[in-house]
FIKOL-357550 format. One record per residue: residue number from 1; residue in three letters; x, y, z of N, C-alpha, C, O in turn. Coordinates in steps of 0.05 Angstrom, whole numbers, m for minus. Atoms other than C-alpha are relative to their C-alpha. Layout:
BEGIN
NUM:ALA:X:Y:Z:X:Y:Z:X:Y:Z:X:Y:Z .
...
This chain:
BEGIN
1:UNK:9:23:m15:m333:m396:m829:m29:4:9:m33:22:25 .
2:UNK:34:5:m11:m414:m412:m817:5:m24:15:12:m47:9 .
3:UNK:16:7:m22:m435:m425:m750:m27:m8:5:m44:8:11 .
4:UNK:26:6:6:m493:m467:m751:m10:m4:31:6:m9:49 .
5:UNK:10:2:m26:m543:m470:m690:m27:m3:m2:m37:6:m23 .
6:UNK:23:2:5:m611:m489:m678:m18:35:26:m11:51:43 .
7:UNK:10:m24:m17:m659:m437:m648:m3:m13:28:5:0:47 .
8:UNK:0:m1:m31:m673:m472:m584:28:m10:9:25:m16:32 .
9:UNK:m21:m1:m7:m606:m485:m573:16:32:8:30:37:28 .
10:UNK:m11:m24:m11:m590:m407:m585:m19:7:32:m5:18:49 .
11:UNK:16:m1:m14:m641:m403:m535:5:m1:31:m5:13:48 .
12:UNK:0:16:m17:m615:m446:m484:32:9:12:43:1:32 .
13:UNK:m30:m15:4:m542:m405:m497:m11:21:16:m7:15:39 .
14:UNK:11:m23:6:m577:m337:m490:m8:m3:46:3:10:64 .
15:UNK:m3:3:m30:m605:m363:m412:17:m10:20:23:m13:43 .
16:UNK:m39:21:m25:m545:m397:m387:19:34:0:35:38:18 .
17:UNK:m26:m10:m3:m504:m332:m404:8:17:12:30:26:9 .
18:UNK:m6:m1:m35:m507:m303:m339:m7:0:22:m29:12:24 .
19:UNK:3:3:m21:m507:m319:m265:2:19:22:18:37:19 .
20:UNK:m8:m15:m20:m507:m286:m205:16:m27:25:6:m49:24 .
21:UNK:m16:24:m12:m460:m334:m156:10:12:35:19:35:35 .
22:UNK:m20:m7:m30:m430:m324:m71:27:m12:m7:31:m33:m18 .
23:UNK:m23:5:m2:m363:m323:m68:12:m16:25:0:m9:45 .
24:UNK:m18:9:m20:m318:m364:m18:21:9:1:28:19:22 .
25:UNK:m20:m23:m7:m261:m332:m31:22:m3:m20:29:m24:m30 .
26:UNK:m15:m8:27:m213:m297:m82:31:m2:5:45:6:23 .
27:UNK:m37:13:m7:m140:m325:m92:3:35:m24:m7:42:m45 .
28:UNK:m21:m21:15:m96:m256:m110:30:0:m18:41:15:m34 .
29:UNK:m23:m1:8:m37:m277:m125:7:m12:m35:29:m6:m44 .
30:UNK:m6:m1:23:m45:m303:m199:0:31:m18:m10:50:m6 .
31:UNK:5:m25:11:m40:m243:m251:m23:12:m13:m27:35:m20 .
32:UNK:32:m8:m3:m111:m248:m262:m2:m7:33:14:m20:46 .
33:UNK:4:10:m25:m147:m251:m194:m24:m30:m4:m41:m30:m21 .
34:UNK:22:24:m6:m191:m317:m182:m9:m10:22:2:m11:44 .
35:UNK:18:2:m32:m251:m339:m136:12:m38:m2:8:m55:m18 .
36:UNK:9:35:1:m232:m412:m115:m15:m10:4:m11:m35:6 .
37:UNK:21:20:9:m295:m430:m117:m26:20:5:m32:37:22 .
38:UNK:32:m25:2:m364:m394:m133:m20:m19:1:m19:m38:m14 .
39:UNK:33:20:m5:m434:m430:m113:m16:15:m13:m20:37:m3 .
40:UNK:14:m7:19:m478:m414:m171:m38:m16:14:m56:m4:27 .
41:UNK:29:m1:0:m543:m454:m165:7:m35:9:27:m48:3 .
42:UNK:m6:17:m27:m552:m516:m113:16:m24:m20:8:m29:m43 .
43:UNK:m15:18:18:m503:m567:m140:9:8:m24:6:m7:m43 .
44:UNK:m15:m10:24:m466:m525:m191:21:23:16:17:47:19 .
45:UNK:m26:m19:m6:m397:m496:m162:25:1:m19:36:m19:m29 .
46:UNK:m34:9:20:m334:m480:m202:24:15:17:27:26:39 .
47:UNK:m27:m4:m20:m268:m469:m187:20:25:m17:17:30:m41 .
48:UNK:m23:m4:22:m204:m427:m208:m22:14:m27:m28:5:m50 .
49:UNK:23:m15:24:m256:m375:m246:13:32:7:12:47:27 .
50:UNK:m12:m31:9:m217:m309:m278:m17:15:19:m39:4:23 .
51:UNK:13:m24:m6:m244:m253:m243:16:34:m15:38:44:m10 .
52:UNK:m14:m26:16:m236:m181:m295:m7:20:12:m30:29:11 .
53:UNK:6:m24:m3:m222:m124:m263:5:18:m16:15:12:m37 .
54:UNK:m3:m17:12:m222:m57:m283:37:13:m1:54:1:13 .
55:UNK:m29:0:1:m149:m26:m299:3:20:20:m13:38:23 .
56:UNK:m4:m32:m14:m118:23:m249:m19:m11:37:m15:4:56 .
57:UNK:2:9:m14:m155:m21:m195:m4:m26:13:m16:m42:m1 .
58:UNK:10:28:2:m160:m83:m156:m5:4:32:1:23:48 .
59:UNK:5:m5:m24:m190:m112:m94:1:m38:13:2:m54:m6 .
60:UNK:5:21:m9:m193:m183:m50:m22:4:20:m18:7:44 .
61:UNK:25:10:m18:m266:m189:m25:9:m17:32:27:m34:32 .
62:UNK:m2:21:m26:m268:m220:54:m10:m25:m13:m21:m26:m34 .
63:UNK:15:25:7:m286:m294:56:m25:m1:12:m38:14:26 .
64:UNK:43:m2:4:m357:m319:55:6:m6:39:27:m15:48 .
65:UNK:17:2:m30:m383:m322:136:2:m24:m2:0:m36:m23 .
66:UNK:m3:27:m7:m372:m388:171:m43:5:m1:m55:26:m3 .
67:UNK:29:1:m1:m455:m412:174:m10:m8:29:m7:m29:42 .
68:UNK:m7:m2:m32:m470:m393:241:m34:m27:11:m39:m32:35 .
69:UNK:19:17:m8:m537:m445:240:21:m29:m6:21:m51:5 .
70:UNK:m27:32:m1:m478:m501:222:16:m7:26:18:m27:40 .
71:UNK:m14:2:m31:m436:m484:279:m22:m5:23:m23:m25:37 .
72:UNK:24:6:m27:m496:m479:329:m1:m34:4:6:m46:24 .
73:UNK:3:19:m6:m513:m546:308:27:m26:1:22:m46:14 .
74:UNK:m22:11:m10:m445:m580:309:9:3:31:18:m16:43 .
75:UNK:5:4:m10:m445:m548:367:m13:m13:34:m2:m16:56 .
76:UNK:31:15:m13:m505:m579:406:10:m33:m8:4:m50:9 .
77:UNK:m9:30:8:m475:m649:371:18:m2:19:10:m17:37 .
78:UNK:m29:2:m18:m409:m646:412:m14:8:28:m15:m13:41 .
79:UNK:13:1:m29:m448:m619:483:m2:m30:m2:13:m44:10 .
80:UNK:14:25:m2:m489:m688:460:24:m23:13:23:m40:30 .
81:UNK:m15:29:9:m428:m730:446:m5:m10:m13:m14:m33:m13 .
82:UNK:12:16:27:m440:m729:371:44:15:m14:59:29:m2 .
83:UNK:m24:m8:3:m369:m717:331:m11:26:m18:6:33:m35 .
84:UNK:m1:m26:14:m399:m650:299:m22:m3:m28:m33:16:m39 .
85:UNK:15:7:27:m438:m680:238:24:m15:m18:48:m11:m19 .
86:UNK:m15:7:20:m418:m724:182:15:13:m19:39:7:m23 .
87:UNK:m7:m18:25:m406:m681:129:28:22:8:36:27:31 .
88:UNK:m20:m18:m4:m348:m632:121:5:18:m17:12:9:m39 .
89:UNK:4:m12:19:m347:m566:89:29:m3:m30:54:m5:m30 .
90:UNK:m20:11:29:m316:m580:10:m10:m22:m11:m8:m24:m36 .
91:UNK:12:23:4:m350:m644:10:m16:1:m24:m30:21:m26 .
92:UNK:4:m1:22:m371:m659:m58:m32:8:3:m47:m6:17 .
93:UNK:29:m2:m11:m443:m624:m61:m6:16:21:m29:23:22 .
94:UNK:11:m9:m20:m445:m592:m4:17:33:m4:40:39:m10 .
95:UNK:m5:m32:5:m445:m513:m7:9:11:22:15:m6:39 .
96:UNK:2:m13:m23:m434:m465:47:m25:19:0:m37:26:m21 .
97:UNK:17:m21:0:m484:m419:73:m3:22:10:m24:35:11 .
98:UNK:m12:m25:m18:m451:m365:111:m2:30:m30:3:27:m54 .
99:UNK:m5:m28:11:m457:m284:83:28:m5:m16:49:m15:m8 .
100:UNK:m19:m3:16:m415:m275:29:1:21:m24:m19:34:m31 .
101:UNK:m2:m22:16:m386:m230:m25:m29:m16:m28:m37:m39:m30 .
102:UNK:11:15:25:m432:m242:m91:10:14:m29:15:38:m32 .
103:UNK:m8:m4:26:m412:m242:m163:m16:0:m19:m34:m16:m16 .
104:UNK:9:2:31:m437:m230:m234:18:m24:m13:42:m26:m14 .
105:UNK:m17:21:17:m418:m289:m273:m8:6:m26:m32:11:m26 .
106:UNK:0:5:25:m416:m288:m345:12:m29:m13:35:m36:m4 .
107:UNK:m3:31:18:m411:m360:m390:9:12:m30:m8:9:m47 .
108:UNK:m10:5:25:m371:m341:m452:m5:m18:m24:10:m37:m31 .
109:UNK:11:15:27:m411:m366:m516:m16:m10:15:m16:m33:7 .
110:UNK:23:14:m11:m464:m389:m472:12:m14:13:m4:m20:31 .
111:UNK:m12:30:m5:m416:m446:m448:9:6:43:24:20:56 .
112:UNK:3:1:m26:m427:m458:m376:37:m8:9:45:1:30 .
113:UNK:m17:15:2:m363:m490:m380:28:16:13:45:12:30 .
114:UNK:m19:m40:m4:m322:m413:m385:m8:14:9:m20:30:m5 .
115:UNK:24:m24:m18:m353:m371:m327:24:18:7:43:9:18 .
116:UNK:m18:m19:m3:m312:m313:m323:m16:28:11:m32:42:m1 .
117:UNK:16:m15:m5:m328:m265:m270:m1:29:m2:21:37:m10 .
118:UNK:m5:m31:24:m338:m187:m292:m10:18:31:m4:42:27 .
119:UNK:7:m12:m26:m365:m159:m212:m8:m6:20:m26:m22:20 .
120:UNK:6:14:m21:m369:m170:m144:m4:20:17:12:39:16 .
121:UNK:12:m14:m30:m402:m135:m82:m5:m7:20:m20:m27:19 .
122:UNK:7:3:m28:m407:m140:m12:m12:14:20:m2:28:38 .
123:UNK:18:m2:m31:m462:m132:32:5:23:22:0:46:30 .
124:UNK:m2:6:m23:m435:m146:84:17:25:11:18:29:35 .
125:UNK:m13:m8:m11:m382:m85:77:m8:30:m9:m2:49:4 .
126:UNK:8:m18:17:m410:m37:30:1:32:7:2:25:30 .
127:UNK:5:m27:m15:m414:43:53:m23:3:m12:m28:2:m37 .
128:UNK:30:m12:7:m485:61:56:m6:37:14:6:52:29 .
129:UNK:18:m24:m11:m533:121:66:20:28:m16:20:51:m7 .
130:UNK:m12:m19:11:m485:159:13:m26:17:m13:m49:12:m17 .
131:UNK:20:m22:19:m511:225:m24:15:0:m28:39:m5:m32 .
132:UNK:m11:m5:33:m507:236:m106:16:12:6:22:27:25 .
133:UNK:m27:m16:m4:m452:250:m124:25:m6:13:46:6:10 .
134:UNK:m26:7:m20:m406:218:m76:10:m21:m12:m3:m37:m26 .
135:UNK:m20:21:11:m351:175:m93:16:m15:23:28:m2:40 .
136:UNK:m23:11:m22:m312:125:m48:5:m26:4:m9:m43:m6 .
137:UNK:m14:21:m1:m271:73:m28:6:m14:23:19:0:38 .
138:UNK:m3:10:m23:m268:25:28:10:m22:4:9:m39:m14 .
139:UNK:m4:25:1:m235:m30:65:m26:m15:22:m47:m2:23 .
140:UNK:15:12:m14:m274:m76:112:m15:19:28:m5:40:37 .
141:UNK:21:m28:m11:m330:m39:158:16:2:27:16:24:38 .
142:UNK:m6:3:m28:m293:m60:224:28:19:2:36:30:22 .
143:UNK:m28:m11:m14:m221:m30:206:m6:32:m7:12:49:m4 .
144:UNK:3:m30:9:m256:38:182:10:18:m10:8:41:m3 .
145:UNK:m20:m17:21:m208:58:125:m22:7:m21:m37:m9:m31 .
146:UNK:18:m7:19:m247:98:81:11:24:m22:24:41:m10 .
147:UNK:m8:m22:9:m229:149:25:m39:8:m18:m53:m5:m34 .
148:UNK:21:m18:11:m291:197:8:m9:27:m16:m14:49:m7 .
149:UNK:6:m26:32:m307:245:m54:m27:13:9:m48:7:m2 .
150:UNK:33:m15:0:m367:288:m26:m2:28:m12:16:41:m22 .
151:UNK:0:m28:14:m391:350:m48:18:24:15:32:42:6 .
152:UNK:m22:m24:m25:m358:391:14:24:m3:0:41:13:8 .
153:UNK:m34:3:m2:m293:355:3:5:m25:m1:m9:m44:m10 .
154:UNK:m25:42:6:m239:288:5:m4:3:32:m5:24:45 .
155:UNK:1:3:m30:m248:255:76:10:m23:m10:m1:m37:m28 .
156:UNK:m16:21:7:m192:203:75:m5:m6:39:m1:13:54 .
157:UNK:m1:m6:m26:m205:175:148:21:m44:9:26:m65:m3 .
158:UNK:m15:30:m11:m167:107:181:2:7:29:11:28:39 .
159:UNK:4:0:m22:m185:83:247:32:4:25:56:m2:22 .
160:UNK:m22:m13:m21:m140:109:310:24:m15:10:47:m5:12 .
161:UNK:m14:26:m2:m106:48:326:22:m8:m22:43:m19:m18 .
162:UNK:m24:8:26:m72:44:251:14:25:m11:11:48:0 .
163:UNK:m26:m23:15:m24:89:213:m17:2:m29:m29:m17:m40 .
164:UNK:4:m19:16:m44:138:160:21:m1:m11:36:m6:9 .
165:UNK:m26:m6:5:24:145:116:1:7:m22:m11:m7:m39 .
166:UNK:4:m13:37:34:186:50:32:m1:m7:48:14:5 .
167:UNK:m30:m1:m2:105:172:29:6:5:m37:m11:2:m55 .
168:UNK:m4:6:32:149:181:m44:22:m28:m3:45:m23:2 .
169:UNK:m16:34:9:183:107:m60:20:15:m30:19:34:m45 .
170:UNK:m17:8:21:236:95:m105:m4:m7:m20:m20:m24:m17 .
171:UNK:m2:12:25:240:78:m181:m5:m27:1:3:m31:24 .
172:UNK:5:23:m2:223:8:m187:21:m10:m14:22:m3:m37 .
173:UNK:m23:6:13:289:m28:m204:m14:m21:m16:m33:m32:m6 .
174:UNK:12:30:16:271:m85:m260:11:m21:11:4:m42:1 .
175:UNK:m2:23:m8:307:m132:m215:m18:m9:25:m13:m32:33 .
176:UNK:18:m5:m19:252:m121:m157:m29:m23:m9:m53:m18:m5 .
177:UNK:26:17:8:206:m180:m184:m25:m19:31:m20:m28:53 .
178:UNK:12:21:m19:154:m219:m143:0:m26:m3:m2:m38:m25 .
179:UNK:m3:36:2:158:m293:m126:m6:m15:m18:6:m36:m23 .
180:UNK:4:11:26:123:m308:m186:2:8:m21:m14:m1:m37 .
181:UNK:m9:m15:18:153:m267:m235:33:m14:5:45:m24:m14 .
182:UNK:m27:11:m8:221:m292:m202:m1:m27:m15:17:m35:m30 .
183:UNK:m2:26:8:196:m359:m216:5:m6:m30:25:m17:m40 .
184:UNK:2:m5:29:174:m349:m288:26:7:m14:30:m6:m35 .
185:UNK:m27:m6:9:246:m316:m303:22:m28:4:40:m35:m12 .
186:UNK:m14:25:m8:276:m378:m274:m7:m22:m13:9:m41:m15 .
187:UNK:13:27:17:236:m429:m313:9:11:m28:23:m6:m39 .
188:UNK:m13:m8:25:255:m394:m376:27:m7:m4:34:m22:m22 .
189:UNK:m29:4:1:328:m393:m361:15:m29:12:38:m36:11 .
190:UNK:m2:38:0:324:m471:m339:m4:m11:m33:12:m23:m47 .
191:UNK:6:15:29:293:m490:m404:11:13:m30:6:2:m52 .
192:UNK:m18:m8:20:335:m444:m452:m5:23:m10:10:40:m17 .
193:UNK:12:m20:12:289:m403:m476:3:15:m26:16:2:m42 .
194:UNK:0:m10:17:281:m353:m530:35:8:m5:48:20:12 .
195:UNK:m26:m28:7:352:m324:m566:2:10:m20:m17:7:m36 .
196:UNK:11:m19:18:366:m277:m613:22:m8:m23:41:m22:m15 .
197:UNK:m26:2:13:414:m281:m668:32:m6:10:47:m24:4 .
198:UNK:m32:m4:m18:479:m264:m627:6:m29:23:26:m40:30 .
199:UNK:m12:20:m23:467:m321:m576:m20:7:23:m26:m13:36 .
200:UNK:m10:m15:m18:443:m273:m526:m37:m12:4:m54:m10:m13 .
201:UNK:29:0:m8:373:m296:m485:m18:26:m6:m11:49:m3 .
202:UNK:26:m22:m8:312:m254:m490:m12:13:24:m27:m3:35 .
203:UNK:6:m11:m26:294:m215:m432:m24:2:m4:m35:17:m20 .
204:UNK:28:m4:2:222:m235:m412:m7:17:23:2:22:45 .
205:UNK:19:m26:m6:172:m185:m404:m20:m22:30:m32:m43:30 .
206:UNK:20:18:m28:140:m202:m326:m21:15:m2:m22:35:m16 .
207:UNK:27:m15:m2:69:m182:m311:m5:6:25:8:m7:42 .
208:UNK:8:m11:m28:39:m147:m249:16:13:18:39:16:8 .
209:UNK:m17:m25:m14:71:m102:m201:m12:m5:19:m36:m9:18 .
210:UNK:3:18:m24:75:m126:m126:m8:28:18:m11:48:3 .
211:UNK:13:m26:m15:51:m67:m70:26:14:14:44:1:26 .
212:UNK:m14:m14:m10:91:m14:m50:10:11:29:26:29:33 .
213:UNK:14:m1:m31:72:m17:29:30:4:11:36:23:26 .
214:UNK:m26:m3:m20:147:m30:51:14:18:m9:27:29:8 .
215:UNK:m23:m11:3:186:10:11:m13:38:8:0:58:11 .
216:UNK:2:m23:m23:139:64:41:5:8:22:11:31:26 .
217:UNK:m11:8:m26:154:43:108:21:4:7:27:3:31 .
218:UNK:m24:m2:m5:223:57:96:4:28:m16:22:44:m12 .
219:UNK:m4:m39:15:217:126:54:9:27:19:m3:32:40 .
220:UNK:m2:m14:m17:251:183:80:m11:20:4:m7:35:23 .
221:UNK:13:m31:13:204:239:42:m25:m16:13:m35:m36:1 .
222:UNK:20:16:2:146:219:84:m23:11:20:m13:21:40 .
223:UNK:21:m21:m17:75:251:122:m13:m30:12:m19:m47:m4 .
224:UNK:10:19:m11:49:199:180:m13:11:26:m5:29:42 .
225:UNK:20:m7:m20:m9:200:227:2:m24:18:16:m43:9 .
226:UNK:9:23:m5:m29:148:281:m11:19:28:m15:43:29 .
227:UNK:20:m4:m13:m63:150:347:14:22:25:1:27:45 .
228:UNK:m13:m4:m16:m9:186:383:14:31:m7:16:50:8 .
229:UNK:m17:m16:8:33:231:333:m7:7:m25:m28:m2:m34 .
230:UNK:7:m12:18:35:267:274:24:5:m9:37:22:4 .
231:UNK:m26:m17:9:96:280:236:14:m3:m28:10:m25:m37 .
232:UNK:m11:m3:18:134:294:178:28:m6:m1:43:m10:18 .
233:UNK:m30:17:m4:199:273:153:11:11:m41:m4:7:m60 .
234:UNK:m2:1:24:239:296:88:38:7:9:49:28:16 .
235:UNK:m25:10:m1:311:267:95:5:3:29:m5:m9:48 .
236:UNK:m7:3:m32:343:289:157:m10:23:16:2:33:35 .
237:UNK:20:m16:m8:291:336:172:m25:m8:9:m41:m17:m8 .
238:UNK:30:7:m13:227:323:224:m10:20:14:1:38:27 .
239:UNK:22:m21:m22:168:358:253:m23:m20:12:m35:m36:m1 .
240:UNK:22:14:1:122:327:286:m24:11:24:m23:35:28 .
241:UNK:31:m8:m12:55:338:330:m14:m24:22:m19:m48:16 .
242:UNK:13:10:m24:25:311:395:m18:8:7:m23:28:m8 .
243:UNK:15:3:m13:m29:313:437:9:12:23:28:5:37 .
244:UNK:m12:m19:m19:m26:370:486:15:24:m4:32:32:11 .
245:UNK:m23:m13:15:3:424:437:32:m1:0:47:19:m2 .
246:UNK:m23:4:0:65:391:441:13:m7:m41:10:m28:m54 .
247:UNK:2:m1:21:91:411:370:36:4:m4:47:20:11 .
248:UNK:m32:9:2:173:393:347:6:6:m30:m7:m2:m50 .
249:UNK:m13:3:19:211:410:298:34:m4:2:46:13:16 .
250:UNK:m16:9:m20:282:370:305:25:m14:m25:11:m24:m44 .
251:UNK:m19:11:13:346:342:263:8:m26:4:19:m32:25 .
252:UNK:m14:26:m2:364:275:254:m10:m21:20:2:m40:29 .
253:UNK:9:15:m21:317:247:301:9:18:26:m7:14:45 .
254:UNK:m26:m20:m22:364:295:354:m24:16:13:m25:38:2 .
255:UNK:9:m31:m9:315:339:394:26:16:15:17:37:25 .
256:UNK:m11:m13:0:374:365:412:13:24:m18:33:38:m18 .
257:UNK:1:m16:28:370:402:356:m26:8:m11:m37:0:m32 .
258:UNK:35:m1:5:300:430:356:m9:24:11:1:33:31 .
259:UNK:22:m16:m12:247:485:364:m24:m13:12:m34:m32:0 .
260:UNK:27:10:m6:186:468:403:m9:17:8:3:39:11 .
261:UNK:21:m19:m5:121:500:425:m26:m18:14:m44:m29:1 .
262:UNK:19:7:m6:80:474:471:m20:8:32:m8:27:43 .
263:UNK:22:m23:m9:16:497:525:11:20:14:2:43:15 .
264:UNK:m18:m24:m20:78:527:576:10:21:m1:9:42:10 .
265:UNK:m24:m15:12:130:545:534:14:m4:m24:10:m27:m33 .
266:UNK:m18:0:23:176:554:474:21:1:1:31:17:18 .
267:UNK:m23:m5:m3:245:540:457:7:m1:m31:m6:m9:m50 .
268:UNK:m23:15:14:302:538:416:33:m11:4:54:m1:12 .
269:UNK:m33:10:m19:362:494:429:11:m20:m29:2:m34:m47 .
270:UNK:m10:21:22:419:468:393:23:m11:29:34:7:41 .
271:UNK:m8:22:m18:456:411:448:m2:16:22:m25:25:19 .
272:UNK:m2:m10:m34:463:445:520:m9:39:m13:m28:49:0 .
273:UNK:19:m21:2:441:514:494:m28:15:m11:m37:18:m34 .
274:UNK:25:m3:6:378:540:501:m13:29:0:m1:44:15 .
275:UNK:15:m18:4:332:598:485:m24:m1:7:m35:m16:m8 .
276:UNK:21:11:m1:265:597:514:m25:19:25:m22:30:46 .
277:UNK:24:m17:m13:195:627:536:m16:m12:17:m17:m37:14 .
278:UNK:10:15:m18:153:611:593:m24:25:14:m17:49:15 .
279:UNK:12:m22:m19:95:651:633:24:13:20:14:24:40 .
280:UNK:m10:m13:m14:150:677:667:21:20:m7:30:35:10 .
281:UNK:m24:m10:14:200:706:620:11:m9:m23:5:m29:m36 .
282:UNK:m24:6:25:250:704:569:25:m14:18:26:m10:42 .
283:UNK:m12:24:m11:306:649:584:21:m3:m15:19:m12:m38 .
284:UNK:m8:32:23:370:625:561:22:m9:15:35:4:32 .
285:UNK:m26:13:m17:420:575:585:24:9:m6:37:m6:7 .
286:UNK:m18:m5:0:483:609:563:m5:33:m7:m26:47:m9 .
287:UNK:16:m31:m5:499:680:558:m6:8:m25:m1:m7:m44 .
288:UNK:15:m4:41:468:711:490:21:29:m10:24:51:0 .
289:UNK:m27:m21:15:525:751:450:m9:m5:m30:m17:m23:m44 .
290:UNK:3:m1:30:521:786:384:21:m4:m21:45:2:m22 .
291:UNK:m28:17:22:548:749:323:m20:5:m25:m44:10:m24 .
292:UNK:11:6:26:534:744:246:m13:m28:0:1:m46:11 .
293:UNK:5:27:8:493:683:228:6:m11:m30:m7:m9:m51 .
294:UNK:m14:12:27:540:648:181:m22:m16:m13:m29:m18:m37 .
295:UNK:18:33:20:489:587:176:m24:16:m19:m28:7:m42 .
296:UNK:27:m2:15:425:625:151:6:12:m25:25:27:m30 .
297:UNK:3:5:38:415:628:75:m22:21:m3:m45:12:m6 .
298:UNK:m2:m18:1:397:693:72:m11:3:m34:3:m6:m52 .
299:UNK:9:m5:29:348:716:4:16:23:m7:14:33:m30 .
């Protein structure tokens, strides 16, 4: 098949076929991600525009900045006893002008028509003043989750206030779908769908894989930080770490069932008897008699 074209037409392909555009803000939940709506060049916005990431990662940019010379003057209208301004942001034509993420657009065949976006950056959140060489990953500048590749080392840091949590999850059962994977299975098996010889439906293939956040949350193999504690967990086994060398290791949640070590003293206790050190001595609540220790597992 010949493709015929004039030269100023390739021409006219060749500068259209890519933009740089601000984002307003990126819908996640299709299995591509999409900006609903990108402001390209004054009176040219589109909507519902693919965004391709890379495999192995993804991200949802903040939304673009309210436009803080809009609000001022809305307002100064309302002090007046004005209703805010005519206009309203979405209004056909009318852009926003608040800080925002920005994109690379690409036009597929030149055609303004297919803007499909291929990178996006933010400003507004960016980690600066890095050295060669460094690698890293961030969320928004204010909640100060950061993971960092420098030459001295990994500095994974998250602000004091939030939880740190390294956990191992479960197998992912194939009936564990997301709302729109659920849906998609359900619209198939409304309308009949594919079958195979025997009778027997086709089992459709879903796309995307939903976040693993809760079923960390509930893991019992699991290492967690926050502004308070420190502790570990692998089944019915905990240790954990405070503030003040107050340091636990404990059964079942049970400190009645625990060693500790902290600035005073040291124990070990299993329910009402105890073993334990102090600037003052050696200690124990019942009397101490020699026995075999059946329980220890002995190399």
């Amino acid at each position: 098949m010949v493709t015929r074209t004039s030269l100023r037409n390739a021409s006219q392909r060749a500068q259209s076929y890519a933009s740089r555009a601000t984002l307003r803000e990126l819908n996640s939940k299709p299995q591509w991600g999409e900006a609903k709506f990108i402001d390209v060049f004054p009176g040219e916005t589109a909507s519902d525009v693919e965004y391709a990431e890379n495999y192995g990662g993804t991200s949802v940019p903040a939304k673009q900045d309210e436009d803080e010379e809009k609000e001022q003057g809305q307002g100064q209208q309302q002090q007046a006893g004005g209703d805010g301004g005519s206009g309203t942001p979405g209004e056909e034509n009318e852009q926003p002008k608040g800080d925002a993420a920005e994109a690379i657009v690409l036009y597929l065949n030149g055609s303004r028509s297919h803007p499909v976006i291929i990178s996006i950056g933010d400003r507004r959140h960016r980690l600066l003043e890095l050295e060669e060489g460094d690698v890293a990953q961030h969320r928004l500048k204010d909640d100060r989750q950061q993971m960092l590749y420098s030459k001295d080392g990994t500095y994974i840091s998250t602000r004091s206030d939030k939880v740190m949590r390294i956990a191992l999850v479960e197998k992912q059962d194939d009936q564990q779908q997301t709302p729109s994977q659920q849906q998609q299975a359900n619209g198939t098996a409304a309308g009949g769908g594919a079958t195979s010889g025997g009778g027997t439906q086709k089992k459709k293939k879903t796309m995307g894989q939903k976040s693993a956040k809760d079923d960390n949350k509930k893991s019992e193999v699991a290492i967690e930080q926050n502004g308070t504690t420190t502790y570990s967990r692998h089944g019915e086994s905990y240790a954990s770490q405070k503030g003040g060398s107050d340091s636990t290791v404990h059964y079942e949640k049970n400190k009645k069932k625990s060693a500790q070590s902290t600035e005073k003293h040291t124990h070990i206790r299993f329910n009402d008897n105890r073993i334990f050190n102090d600037e003052d001595g050696n200690w124990c609540t019942s009397p101490l008699l020699v026995k075999k220790d059946l329980h220890c597992k002995e190399g």
